[in-house]
DSSP file (Angstrom, degrees, kcal/mol; ACC not computed):
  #  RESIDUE AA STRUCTURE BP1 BP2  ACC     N-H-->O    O-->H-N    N-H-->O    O-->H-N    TCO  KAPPA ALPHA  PHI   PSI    X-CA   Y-CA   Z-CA
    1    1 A X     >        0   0    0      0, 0.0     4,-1.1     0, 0.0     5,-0.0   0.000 360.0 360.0 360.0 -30.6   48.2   13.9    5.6
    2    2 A X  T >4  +     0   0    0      2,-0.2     3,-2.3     1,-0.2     5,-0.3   0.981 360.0  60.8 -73.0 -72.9   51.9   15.2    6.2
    3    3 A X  T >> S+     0   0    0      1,-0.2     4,-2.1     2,-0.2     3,-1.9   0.926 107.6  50.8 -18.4 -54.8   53.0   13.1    2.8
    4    4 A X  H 3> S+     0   0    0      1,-0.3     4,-0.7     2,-0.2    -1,-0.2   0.875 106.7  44.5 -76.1 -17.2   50.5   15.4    1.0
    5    5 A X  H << S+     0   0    0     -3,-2.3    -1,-0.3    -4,-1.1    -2,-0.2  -0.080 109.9  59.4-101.8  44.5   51.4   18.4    2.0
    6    6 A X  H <4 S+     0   0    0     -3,-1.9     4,-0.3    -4,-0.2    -2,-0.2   0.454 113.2  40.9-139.0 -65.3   54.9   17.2    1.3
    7    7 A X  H  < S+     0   0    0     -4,-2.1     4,-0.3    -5,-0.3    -2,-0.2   0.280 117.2  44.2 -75.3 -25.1   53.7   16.6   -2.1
    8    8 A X  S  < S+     0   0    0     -4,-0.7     4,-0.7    -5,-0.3     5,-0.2   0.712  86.5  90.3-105.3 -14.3   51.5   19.8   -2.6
    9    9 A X  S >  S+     0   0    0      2,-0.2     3,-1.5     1,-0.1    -2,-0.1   0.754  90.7  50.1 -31.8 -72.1   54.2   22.4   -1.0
   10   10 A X  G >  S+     0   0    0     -4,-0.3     3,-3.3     1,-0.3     2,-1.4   0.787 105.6  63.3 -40.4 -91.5   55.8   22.9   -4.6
   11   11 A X  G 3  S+     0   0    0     -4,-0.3   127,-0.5     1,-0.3    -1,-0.3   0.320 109.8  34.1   4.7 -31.8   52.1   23.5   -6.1
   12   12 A X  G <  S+     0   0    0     -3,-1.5     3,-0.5    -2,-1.4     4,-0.3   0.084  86.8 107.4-145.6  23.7   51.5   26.1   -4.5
   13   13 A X    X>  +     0   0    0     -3,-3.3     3,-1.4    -5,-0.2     4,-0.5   0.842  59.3  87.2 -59.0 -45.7   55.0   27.7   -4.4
   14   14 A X  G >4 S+     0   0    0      1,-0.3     3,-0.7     2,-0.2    -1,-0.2   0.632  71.6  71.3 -42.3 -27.9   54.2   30.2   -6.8
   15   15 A X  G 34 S+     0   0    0     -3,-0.5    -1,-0.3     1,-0.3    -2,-0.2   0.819  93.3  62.6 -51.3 -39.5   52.9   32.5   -4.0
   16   16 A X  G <4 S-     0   0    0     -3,-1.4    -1,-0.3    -4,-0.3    -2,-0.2   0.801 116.7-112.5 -68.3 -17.7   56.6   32.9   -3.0
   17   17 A X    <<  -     0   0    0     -3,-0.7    -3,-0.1    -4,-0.5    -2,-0.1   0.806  52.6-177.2  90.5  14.0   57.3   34.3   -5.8
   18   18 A X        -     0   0    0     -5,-0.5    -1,-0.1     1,-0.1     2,-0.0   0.072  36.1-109.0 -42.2 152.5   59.4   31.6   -7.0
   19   19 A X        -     0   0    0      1,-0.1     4,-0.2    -3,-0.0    -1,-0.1  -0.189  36.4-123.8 -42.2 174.7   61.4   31.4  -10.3
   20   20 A X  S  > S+     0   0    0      2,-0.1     4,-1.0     3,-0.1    -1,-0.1   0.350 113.4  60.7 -91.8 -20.4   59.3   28.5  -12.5
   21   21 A X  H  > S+     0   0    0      2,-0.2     4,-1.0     1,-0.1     5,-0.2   0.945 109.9  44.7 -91.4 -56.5   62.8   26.4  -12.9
   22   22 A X  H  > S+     0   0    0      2,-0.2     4,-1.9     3,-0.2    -1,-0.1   0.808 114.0  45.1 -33.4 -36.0   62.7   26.2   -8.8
   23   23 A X  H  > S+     0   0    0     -4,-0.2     4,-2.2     1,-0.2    -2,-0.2   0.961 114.7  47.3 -88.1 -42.9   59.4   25.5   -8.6
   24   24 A X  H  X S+     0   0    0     -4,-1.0     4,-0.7     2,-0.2    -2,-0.2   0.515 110.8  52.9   8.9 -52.8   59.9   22.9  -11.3
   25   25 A X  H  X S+     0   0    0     -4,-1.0     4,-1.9     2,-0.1     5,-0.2   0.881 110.6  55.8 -92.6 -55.2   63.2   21.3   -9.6
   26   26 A X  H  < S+     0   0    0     -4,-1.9     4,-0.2     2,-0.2    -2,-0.2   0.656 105.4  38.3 -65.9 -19.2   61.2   21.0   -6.6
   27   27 A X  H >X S+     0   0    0     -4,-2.2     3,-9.9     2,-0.2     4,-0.9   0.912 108.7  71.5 -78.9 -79.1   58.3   19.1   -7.4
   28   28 A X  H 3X S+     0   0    0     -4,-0.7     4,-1.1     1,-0.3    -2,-0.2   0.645 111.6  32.4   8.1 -78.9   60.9   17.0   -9.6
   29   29 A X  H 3< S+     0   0    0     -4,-1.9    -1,-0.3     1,-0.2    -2,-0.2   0.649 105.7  69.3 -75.9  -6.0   62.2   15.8   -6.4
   30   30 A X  H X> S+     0   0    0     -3,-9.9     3,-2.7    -5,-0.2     4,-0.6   0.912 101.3  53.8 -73.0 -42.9   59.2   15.8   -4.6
   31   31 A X  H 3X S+     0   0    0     -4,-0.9     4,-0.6     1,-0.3     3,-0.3   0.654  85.3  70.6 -80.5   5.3   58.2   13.0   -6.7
   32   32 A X  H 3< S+     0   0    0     -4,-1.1    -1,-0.3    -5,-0.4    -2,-0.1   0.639  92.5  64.4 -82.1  -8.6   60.5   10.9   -6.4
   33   33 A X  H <4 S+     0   0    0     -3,-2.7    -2,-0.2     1,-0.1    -1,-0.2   0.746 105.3  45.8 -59.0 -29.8   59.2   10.5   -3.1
   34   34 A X  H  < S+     0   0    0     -4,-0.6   121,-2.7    -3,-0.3     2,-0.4   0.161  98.0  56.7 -90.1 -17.9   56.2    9.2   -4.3
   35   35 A X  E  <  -A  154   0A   0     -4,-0.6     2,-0.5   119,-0.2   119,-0.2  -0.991  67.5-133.4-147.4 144.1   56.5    6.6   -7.2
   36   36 A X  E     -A  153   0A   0    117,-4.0   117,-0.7    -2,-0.4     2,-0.3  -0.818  14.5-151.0 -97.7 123.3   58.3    3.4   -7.0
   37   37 A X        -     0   0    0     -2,-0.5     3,-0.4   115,-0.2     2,-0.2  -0.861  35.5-105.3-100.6 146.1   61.1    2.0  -10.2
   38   38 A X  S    S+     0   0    0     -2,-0.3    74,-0.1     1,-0.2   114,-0.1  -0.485  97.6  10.4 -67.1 126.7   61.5   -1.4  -10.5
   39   39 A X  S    S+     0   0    0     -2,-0.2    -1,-0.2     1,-0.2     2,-0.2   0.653  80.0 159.3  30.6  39.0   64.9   -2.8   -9.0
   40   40 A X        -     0   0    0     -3,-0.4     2,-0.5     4,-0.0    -1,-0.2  -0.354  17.4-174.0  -7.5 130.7   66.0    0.3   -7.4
   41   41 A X    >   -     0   0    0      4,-0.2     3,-3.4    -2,-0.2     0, 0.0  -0.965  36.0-130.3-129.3 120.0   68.5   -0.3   -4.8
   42   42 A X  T 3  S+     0   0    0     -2,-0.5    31,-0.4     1,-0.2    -1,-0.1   0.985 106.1  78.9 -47.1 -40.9   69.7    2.6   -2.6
   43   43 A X  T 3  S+     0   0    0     -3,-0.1    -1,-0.2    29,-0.1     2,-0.1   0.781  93.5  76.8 -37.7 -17.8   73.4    1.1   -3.7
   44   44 A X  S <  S-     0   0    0     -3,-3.4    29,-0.8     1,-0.1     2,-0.2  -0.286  86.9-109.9-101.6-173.5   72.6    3.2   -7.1
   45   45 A X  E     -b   73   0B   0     27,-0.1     2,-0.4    -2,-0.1    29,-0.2  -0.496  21.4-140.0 -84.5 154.6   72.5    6.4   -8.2
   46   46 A X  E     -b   74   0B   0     27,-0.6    29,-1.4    -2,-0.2     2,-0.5  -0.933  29.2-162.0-117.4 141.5   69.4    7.7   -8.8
   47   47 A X  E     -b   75   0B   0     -2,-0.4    43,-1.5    27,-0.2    42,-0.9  -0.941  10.0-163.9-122.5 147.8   70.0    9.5  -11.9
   48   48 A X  E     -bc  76  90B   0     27,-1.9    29,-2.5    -2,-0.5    43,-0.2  -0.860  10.6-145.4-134.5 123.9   67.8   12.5  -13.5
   49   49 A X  E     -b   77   0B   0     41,-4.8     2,-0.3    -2,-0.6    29,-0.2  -0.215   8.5-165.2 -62.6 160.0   68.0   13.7  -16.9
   50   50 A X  E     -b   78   0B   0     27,-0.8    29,-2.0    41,-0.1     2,-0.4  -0.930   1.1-171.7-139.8 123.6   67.5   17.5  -18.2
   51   51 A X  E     -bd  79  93B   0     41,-2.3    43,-1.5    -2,-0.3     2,-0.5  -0.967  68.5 -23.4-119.5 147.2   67.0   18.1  -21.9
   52   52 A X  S    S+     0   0    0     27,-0.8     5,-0.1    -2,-0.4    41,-0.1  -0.505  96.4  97.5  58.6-103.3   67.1   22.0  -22.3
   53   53 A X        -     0   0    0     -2,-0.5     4,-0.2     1,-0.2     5,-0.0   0.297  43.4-169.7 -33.1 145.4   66.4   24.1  -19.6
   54   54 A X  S >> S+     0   0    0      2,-0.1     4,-3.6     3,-0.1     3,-2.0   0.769  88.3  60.7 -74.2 -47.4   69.9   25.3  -18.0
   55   55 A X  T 34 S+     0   0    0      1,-0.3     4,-0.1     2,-0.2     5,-0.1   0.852 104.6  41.0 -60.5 -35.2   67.6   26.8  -15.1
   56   56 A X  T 34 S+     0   0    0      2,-0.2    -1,-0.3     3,-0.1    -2,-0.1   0.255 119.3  49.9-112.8  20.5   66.0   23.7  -14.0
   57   57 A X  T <> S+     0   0    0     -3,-2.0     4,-2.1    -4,-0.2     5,-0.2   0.750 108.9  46.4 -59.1 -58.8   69.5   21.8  -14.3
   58   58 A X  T  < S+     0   0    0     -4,-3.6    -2,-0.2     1,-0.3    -3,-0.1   0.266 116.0  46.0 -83.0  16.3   71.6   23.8  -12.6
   59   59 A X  T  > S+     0   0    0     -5,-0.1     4,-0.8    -4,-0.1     5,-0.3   0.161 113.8  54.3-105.1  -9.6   68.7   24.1   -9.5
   60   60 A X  H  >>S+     0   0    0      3,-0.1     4,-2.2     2,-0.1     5,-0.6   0.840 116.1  33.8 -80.3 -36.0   68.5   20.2   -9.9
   61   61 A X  H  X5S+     0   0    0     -4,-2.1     4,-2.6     3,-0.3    -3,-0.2   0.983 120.8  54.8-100.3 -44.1   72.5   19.7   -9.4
   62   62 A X  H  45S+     0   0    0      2,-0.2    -1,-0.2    -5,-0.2    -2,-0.1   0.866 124.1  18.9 -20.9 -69.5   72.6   22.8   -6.8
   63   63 A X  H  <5S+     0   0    0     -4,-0.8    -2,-0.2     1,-0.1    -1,-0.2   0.969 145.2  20.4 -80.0 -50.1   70.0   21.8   -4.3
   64   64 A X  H ><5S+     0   0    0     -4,-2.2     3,-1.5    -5,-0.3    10,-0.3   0.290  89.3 118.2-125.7  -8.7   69.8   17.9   -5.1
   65   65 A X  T 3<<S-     0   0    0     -4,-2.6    10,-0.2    -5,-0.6     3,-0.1  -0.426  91.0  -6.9 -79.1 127.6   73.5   16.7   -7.2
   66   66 A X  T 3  S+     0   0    0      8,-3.1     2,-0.5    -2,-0.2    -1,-0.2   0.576 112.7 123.9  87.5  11.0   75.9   14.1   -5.8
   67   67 A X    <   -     0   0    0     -3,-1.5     2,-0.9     7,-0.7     7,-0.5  -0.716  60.3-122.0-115.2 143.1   73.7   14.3   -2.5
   68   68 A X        +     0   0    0     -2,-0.5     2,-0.4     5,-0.2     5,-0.2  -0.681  27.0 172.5-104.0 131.7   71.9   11.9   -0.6
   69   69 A X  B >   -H   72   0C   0      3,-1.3     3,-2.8    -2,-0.9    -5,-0.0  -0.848  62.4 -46.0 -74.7 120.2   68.1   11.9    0.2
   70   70 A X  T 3  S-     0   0    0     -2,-0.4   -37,-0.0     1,-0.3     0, 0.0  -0.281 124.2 -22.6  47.6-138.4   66.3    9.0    1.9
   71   71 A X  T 3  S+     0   0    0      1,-0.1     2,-0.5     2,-0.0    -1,-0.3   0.706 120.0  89.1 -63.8 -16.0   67.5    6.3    0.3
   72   72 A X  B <   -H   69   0C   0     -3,-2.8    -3,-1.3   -29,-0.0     2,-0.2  -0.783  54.9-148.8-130.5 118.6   68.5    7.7   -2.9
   73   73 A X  E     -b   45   0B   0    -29,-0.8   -27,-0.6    -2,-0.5     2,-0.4  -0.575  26.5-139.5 -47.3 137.8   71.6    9.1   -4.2
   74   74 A X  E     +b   46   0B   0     -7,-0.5    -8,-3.1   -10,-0.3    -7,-0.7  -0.996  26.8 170.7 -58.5 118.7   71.3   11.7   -6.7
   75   75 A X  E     -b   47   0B   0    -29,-1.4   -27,-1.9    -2,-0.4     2,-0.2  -0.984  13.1-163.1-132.1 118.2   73.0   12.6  -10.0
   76   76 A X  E     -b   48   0B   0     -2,-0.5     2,-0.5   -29,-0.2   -27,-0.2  -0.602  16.5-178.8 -88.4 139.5   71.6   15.3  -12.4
   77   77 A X  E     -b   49   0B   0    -29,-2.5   -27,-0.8    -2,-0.2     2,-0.5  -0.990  18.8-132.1-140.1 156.1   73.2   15.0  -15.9
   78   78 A X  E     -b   50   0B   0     -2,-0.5     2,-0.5   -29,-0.2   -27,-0.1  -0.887  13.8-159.6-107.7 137.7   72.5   17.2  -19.0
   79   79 A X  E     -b   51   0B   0    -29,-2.0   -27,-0.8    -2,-0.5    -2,-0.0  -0.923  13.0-159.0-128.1 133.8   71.9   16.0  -22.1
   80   80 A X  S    S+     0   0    0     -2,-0.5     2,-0.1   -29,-0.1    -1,-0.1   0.839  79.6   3.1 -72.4 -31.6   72.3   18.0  -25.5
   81   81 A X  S    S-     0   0    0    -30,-0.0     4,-0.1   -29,-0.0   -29,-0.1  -0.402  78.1 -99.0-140.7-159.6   70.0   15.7  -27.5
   82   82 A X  S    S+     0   0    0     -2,-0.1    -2,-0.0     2,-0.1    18,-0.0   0.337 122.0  68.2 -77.0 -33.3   67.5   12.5  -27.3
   83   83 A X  S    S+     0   0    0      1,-0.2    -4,-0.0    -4,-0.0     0, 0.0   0.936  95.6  49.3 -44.1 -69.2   70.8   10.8  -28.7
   84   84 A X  S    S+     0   0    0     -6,-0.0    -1,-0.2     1,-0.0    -2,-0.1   0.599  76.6 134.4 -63.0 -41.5   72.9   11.4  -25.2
   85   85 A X        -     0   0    0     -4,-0.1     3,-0.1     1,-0.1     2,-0.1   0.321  36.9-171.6 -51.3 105.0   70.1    9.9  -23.2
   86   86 A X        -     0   0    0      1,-0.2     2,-0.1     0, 0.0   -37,-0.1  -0.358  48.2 -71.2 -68.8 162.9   71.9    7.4  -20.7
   87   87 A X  S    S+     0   0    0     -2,-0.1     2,-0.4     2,-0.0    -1,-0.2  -0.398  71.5 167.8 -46.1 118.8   69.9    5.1  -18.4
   88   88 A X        -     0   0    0      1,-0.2   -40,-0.2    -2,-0.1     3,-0.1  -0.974  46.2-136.9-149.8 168.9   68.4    7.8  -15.9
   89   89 A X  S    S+     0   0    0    -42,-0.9    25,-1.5    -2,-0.4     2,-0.4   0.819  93.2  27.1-130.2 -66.5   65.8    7.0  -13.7
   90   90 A X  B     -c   48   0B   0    -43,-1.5   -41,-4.8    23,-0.3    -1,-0.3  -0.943  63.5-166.9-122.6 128.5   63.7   10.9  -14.6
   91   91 A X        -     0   0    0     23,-0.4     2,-0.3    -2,-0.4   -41,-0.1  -0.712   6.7-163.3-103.0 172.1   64.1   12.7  -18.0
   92   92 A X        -     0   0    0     -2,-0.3   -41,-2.3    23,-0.1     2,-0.4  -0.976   4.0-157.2-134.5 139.3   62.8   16.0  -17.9
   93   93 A X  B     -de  51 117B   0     23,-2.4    25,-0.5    -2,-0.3     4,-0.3  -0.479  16.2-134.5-128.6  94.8   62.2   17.6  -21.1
   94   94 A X        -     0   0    0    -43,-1.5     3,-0.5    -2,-0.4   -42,-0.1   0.406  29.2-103.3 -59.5 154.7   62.2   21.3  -20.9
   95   95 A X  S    S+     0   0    0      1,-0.3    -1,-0.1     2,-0.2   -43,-0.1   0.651 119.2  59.1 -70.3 -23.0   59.2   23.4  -22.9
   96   96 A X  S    S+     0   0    0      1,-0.2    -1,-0.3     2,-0.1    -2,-0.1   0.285 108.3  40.3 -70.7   2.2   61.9   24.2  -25.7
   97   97 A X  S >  S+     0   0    0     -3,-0.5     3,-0.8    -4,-0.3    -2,-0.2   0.255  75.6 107.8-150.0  -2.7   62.7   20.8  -26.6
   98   98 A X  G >   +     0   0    0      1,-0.3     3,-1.0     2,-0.1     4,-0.1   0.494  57.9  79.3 -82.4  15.0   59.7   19.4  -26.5
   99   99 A X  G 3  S+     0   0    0      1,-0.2    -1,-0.3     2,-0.1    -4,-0.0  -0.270  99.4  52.4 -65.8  32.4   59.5   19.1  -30.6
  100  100 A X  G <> S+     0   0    0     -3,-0.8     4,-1.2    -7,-0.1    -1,-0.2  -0.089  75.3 112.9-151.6  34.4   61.7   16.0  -29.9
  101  101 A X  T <4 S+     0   0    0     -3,-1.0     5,-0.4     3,-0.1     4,-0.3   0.748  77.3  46.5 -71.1 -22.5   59.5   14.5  -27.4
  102  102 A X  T  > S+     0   0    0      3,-0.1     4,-0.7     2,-0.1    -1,-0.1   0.863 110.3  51.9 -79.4 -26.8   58.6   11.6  -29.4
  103  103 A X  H  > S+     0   0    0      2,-0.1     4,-1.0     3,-0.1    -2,-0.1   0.986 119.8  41.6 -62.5 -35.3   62.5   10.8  -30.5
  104  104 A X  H >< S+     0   0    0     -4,-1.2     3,-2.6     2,-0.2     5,-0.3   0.862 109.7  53.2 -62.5-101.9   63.1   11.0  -26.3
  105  105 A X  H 34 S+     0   0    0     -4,-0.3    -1,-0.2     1,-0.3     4,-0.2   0.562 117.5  42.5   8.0 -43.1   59.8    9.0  -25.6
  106  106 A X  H 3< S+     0   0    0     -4,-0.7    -1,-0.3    -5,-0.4    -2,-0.2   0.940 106.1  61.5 -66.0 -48.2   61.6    6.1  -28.3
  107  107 A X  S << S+     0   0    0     -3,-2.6    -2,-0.2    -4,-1.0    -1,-0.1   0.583 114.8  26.0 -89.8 -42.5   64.6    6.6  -26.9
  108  108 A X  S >  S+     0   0    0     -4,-0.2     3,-1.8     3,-0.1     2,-0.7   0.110  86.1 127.7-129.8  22.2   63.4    5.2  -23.0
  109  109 A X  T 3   +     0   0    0     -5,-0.3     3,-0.1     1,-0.2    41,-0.0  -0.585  61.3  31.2-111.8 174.9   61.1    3.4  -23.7
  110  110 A X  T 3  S+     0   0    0     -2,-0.7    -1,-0.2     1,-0.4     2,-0.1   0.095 106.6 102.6 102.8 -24.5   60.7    0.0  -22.6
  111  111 A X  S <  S-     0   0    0     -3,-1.8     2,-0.9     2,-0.1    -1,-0.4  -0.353  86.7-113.3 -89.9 176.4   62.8    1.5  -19.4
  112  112 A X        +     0   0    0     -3,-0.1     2,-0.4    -2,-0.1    -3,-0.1  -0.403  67.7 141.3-109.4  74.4   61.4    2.5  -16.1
  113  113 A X        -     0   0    0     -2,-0.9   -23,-0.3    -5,-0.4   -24,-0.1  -0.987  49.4-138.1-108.4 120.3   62.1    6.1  -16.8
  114  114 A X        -     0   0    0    -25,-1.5   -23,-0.4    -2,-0.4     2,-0.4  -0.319  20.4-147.3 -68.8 154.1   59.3    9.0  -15.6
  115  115 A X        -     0   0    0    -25,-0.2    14,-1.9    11,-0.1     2,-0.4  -0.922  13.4-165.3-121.6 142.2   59.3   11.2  -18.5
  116  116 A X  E     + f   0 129B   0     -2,-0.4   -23,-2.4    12,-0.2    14,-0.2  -1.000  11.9 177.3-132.2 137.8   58.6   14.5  -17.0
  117  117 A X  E     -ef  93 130B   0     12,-3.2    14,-4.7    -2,-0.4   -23,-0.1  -0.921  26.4-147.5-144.9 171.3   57.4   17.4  -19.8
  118  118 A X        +     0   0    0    -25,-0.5     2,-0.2    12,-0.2   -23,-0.1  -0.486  66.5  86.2-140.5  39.1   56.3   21.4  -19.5
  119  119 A X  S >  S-     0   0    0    -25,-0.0     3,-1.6   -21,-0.0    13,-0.1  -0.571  79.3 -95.6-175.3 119.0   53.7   21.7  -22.4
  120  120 A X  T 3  S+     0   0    0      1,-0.3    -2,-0.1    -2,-0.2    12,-0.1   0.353 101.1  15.0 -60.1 142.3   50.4   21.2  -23.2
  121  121 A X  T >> S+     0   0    0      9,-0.1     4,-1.7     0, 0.0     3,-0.9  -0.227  95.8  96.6 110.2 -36.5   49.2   18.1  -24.8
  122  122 A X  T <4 S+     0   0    0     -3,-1.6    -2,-0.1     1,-0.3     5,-0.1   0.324  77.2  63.3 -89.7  19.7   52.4   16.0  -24.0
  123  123 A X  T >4 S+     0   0    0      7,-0.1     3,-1.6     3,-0.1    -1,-0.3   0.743 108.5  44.9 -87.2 -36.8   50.7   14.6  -20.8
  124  124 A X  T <4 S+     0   0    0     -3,-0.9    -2,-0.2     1,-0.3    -4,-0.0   0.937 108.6  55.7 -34.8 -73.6   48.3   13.1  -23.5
  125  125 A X  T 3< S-     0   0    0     -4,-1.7    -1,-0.3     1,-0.1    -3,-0.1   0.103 130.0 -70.8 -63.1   8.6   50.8   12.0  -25.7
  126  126 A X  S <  S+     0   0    0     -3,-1.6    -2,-0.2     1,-0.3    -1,-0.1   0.235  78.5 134.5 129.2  -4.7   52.8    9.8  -23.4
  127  127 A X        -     0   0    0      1,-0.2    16,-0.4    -4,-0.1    -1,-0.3  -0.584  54.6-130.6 -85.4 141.4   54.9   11.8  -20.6
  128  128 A X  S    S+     0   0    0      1,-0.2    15,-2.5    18,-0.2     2,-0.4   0.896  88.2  11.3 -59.9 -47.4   54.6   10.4  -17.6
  129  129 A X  E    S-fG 116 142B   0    -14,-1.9   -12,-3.2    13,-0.2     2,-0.6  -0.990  72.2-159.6-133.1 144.8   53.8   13.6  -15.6
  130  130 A X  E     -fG 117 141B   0     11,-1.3    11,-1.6    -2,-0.4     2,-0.3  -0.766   8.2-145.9-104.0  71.6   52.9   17.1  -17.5
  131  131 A X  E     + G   0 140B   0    -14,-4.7     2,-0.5    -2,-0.6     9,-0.3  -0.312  25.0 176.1 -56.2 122.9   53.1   20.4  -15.8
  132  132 A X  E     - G   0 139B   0      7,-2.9     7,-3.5    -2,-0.3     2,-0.3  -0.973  29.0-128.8-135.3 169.8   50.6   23.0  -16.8
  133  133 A X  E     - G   0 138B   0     -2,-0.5     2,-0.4     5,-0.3     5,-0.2  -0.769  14.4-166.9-115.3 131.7   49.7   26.3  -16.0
  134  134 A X  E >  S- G   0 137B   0      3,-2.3     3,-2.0    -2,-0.3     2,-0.7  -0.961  79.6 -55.4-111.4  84.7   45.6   27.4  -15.1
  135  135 A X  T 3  S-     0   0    0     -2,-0.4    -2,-0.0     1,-0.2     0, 0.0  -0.517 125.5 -16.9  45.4 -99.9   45.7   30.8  -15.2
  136  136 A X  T 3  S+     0   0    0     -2,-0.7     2,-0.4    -3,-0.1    -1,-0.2   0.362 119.0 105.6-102.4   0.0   48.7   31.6  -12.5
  137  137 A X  E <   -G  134   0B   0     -3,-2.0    -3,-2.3    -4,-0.0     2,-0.4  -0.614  58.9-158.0 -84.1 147.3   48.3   28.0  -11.2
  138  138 A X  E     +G  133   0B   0   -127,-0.5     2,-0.3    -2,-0.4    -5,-0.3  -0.924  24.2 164.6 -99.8 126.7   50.7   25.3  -12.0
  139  139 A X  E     -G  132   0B   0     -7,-3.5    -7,-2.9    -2,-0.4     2,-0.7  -0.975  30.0-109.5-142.0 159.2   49.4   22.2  -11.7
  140  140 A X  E     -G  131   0B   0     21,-0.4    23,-1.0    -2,-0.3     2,-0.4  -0.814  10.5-158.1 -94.0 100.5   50.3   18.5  -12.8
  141  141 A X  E     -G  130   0B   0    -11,-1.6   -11,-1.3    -2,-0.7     2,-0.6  -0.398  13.8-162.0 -52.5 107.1   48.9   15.9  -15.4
  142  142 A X  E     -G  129   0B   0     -2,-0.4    23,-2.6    21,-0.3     2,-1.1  -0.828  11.8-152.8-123.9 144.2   49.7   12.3  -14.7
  143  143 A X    >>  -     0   0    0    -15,-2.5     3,-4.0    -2,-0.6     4,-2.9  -0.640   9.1-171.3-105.1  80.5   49.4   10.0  -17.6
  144  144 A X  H 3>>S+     0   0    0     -2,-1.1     4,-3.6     1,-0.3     5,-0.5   0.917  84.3  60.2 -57.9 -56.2   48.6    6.7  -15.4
  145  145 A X  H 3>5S+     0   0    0      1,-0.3     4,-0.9     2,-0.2    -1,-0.3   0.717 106.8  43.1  -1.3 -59.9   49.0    4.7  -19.2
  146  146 A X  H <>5S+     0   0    0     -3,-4.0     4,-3.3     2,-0.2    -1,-0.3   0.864 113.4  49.8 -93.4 -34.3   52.4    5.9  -19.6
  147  147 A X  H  X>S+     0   0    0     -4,-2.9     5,-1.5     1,-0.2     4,-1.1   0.935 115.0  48.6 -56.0 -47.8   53.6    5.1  -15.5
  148  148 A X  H  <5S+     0   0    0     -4,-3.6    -1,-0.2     2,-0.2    -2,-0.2   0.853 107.5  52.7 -71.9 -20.5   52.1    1.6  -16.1
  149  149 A X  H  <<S+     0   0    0     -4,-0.9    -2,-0.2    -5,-0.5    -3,-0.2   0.968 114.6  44.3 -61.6 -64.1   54.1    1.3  -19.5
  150  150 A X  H  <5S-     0   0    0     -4,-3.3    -1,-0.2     1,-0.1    -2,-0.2   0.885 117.8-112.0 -46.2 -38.0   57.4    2.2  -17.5
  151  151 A X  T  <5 +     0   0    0     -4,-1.1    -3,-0.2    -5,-0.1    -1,-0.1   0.355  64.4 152.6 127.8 -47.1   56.7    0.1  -14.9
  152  152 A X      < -     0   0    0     -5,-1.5     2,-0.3    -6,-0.2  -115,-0.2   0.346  33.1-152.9 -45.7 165.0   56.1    2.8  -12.3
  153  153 A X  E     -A   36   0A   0   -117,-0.7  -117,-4.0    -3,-0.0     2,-0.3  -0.816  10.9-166.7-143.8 121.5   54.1    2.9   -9.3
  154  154 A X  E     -A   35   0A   0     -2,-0.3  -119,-0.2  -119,-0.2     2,-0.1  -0.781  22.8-116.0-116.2 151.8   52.8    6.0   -8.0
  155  155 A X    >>  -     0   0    0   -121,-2.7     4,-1.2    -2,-0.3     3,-1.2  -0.405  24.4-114.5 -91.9 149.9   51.3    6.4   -4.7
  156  156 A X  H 3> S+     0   0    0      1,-0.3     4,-3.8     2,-0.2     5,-0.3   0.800 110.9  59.7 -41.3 -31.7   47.9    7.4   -4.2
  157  157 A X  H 34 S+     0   0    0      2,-0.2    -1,-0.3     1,-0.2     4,-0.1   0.940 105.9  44.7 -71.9 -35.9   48.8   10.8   -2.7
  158  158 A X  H X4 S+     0   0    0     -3,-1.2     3,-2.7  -124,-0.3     4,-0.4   0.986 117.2  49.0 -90.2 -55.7   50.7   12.1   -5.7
  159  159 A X  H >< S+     0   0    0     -4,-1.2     3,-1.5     1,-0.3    -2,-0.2   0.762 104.0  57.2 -66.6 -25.6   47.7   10.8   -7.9
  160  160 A X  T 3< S+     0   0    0     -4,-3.8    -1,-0.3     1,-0.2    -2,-0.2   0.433 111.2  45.1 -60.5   0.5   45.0   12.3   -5.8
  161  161 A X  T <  S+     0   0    0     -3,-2.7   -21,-0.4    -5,-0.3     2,-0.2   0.446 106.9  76.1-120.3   8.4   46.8   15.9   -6.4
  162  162 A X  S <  S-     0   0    0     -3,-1.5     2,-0.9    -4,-0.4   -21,-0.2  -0.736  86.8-115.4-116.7 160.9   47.2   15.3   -9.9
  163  163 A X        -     0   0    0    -23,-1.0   -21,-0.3    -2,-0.2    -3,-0.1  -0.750  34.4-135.2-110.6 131.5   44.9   15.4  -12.6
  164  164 A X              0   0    0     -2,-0.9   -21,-0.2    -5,-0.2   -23,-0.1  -0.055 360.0 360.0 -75.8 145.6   44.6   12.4  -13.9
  165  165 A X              0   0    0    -23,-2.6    -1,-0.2   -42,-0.0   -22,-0.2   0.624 360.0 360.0-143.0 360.0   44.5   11.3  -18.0
C-alpha cells in the first residue's frame, strides 16, 4: 500500500499548488520506480530525454541530474529535435512538440524507451504513458500496447492508478 501512495503522491500534487512542470518531473521519476527495462544494470546511467519544455528539464536535472536514486543513476539531457534523440531510457515529449510525436515514436522504436507525452490522443497513438487533465485533475493514460512493444514491464500498482488503453 505504501508503493501506491508512493506512486499516487504526484497525482494529487495539484492541491499544493504546484507548478504543472513539478508535478510533471515528479511523477516522471516516480515511475521509474515502477516499470522494469530490459538489461538495466545499476552500472548505467539511467538517462531521460526532454523534447521542449525548459520547465520540466531544468526540474528533471535540479531535483534528479547526475544523482543517484535506488539503483539508478540519473542523467537528464535536452534534445532540440527527434534528430538528437540518443539512447535514453524515458523521452518526454513536452505538449509543444508534440506535432513531431510520430518522427520521435520512429526514432525509438524498437528500443526499450517509455515515451512519456502531455496531450490528448497521444496515449492512443502510441506513447507509453499520457498525462491528461479532468477538469483540475491530472491523471495518467498508460498505453499497455506500446510498454509491451518497448519491452517494458510495469508493475501492477502504477497500472491500477492509471487508466488503462
Amino acid at each position: 500500500m505504501l508503493a501506491l501512495a508512493l506512486v499516487a503522491l504526484p497525482l494529487f500534487a495539484s492541491s499544493q499548488n504546484r507548478p504543472i512542470h513539478e508535478i510533471h518531473a515528479m511523477m516522471i521519476y516516480n515511475f521509474t520506480k515502477y516499470i522494469q527495462w530490459p538489461g538495466y544494470e545499476a552500472s548505467q546511467d539511467f538517462v531521460v530525454g526532454v523534447i521542449g519544455s525548459d520547465d520540466v528539464f531544468n526540474t528533471l536535472n535540479t531535483w534528479y541530474g547526475n544523482q543517484e536514486r535506488g539503483n539508478k543513476k540519473f542523467v537528464i539531457k535536452k534534445f532540440g529535435s527527434p534528430g538528437e534523440i540518443q539512447k535514453c531510457h524515458i523521452i518526454y515529449v513536452a505538449k509543444n512538440n508534440s506535432k513531431q510525436f510520430d518522427e520521435i515514436k520512429n526514432k525509438v522504436g524498437g528500443n526499450p524507451t517509455l515515451i512519456i507525452t502531455d496531450r490528448p490522443g497521444l496515449g492512443k497513438e502510441g506513447s507509453g504513458i499520457n498525462f491528461v487533465t479532468e477538469g483540475n485533475k491530472l491523471s495518467i493514460e498508460l498505453n499497455q500496447a506500446a510498454l509491451d512493444a518497448a519491452n517494458l514491464k510495469v508493475s501492477s500498482q502504477l497500472t491500477s492508478i492509471a487508466k488503462v488503453i
